[in-house]
C-alpha positions, 0 to 999 in steps of 0.5 A, spaced: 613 799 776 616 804 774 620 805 767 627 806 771 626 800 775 624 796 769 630 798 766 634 795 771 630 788 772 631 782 768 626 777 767 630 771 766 628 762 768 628 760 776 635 758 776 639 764 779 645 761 777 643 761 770 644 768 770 650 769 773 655 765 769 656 758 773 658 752 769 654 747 772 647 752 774 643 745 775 647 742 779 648 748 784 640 749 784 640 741 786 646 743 792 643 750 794 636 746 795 640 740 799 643 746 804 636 749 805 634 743 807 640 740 810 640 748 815 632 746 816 634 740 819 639 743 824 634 749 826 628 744 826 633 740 832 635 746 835 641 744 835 647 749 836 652 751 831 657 748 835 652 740 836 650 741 829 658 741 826 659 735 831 654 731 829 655 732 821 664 730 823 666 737 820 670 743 824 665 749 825 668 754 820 666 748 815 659 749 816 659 756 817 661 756 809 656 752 808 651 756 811 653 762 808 652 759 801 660 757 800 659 750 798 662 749 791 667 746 792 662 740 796 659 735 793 652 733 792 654 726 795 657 730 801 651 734 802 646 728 802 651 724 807 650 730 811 642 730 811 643 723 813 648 723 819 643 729 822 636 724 819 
């Protein structure tokens, strides 16, 4: 590695949002865990976008966030509800 990009790295813990100034890094890490799973479900089923918003009762666009990585404002609950309607 060079000496420029060793100044620009940062080892820090395997919590990314530890590092980013989130409230609740635990609670994210559990979140973002349960979403990687939850979009494994949907691809593994081979369900469209379109089936898989149905079948977990959300609009599309609702799951598009989700995808994307926009699921603060969902809870874990809400998450794991999801896992199981797909399940």
């Amino acid at each position: 590695m060079n000496a420029e990009l060793e100044n620009i790295l940062e080892i820090t813990s395997s919590n990314v949002y530890a590092g980013i100034d989130v409230n609740d890094t635990s609670e994210m890490q559990r979140k973002s865990q349960i979403v990687k799973d939850l979009i494994k479900l949907i691809n593994s089923k081979q369900l469209s976008p379109d089936a898989a918003a149905n079948l977990l009762e959300i609009d599309l666009a609702h799951l598009l966030r989700i995808k994307r990585g926009q699921f603060r404002e969902i809870s874990e609950t809400k998450l794991l509800e999801m896992i199981k309607k797909l399940g």
